[in-house]
C-alpha positions in Angstrom: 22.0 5.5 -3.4 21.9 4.2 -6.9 18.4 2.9 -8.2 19.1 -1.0 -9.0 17.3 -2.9 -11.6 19.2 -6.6 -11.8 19.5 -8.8 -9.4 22.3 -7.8 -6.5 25.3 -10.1 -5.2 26.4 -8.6 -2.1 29.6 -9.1 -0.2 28.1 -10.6 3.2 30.4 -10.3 6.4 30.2 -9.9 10.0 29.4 -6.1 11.1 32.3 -3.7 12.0 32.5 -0.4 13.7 32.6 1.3 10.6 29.4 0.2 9.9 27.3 1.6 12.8 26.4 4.9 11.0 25.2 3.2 8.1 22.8 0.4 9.8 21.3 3.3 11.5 20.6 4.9 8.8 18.4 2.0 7.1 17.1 1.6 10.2 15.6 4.9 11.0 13.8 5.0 7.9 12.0 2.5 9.0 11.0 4.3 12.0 10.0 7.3 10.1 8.1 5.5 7.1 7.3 1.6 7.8 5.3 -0.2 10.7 8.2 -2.8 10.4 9.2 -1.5 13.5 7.2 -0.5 16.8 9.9 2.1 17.4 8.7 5.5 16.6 11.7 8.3 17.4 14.6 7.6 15.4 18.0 6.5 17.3 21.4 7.8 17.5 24.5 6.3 15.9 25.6 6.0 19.3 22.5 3.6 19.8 23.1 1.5 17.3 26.6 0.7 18.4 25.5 0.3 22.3 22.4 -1.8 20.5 25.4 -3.7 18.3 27.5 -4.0 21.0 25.0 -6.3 23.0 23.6 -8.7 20.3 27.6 -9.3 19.1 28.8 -10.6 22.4 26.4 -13.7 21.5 24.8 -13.9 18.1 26.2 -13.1 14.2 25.3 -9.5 12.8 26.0 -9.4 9.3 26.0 -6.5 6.8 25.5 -6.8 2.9 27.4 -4.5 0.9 28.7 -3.9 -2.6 31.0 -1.3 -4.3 31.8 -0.3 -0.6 27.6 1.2 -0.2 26.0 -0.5 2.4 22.9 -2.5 1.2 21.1 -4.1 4.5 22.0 -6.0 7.5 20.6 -9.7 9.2 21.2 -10.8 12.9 20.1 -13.2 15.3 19.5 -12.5 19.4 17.5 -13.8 22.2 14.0 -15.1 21.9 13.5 -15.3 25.4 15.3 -14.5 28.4 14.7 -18.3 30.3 17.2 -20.9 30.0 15.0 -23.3 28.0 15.1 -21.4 25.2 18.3 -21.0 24.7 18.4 -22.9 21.6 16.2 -20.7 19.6 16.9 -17.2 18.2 15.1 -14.5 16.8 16.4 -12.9 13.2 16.0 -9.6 12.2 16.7 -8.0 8.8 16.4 -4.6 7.3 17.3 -3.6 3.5 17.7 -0.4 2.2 14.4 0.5 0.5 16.7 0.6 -3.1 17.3 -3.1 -2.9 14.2 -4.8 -1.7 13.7 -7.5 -4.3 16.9 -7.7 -5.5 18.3 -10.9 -3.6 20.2 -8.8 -0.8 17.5 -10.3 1.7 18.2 -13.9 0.4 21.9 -13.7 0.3 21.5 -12.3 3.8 19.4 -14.6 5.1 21.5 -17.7 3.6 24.7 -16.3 6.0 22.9 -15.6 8.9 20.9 -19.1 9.2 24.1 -21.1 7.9 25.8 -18.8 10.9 23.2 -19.6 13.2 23.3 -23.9 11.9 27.0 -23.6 13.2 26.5 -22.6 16.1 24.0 -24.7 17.2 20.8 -23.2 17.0 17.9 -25.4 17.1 15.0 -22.9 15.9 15.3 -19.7 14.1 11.9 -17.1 14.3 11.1 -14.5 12.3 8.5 -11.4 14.0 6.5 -9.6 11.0 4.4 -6.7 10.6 1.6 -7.7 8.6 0.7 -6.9 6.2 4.2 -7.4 5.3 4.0 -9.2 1.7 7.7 -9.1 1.1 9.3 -10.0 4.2 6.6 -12.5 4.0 7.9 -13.8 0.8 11.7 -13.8 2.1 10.7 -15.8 5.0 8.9 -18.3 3.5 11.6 -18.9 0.8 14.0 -19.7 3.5 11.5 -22.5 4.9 10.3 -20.1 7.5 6.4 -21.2 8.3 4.0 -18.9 9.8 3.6 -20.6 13.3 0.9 -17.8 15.4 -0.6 -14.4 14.4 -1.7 -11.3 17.1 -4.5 -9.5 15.8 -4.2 -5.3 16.5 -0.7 -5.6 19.0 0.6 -2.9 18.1 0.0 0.5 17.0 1.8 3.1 14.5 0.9 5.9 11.8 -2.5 5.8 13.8 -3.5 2.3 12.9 -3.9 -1.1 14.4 -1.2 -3.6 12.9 -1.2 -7.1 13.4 2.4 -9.0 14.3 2.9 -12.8 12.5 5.5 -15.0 13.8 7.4 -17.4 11.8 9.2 -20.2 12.4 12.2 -22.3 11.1 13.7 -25.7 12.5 17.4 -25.6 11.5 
């Protein structure tokens, strides 16, 4: 992948099979280097798609790409499992490492919670890793206000890490 210095405008769009290999690899770099995720043995391509597969039948997954490389991906699925809160999603978004800070999150981000406005969604929530600074940052530019914090819930790289929740009425 190509080091960027300006700013980015990805082609957003809805995730296709194609695209399995590539979300999986962003995503196991995060298992390997970053507490962003509690997972901690990376997953086959043939997980992502099953892992795909399930959040499409209800919720958008979106991919950012441009020049035909694969930048990051967004998507929404279920808070909670109880009828009552099926009005609220939780968003997830992962960048490749090259293009953090270079407005791949935010055009991401704009798609997924327009996506999620459309189809009804009352509440939006964001679930951080902290210290987290710039998914922090992304959050909180998209209205998203820190709502509860769990001190030491989790535990990777042999230290505690605390897990932020967010919030955003759409």
């Amino acid at each position: 992948m190509r080091r960027l210095i300006t700013p980015v405008t990805p082609d957003i769009r809805e995730i296709e099979d194609s695209d399995v290999p590539g979300v999986c690899a962003i995503y196991n770099h995060y298992i390997e280097f970053s507490p962003a995720t509690f997972e901690e043995t990376v997953i086959t391509p043939e997980e992502m798609g099953r892992r795909v597969a399930a959040v499409t039948r209800d919720y958008p997954f979106l991919v950012a790409e441009q020049d035909d490389e694969l930048l990051g991906y967004a998507y929404a699925s279920q808070w909670k499992d109880r009828a009552a809160y099926g009005s609220t999603a939780e968003t997830t978004i992962y960048l490749s490492k090259e293009v953090t800070g270079h407005g791949v999150g935010t055009a991401l981000y704009d798609r997924l919670l327009d996506e999620l406005r459309i189809r009804k969604y009352h509440v939006a929530i964001g679930v951080i890793s902290l210290p987290n600074d710039a998914s922090v940052k992304l959050h909180e530019s998209q209205g998203f206000r820190q709502a509860g914090l769990f001190h030491q819930v989790g535990r990777k790289f042999n230290q505690w890490i605390d897990v932020g929740y967010w919030e955003l009425r759409l």
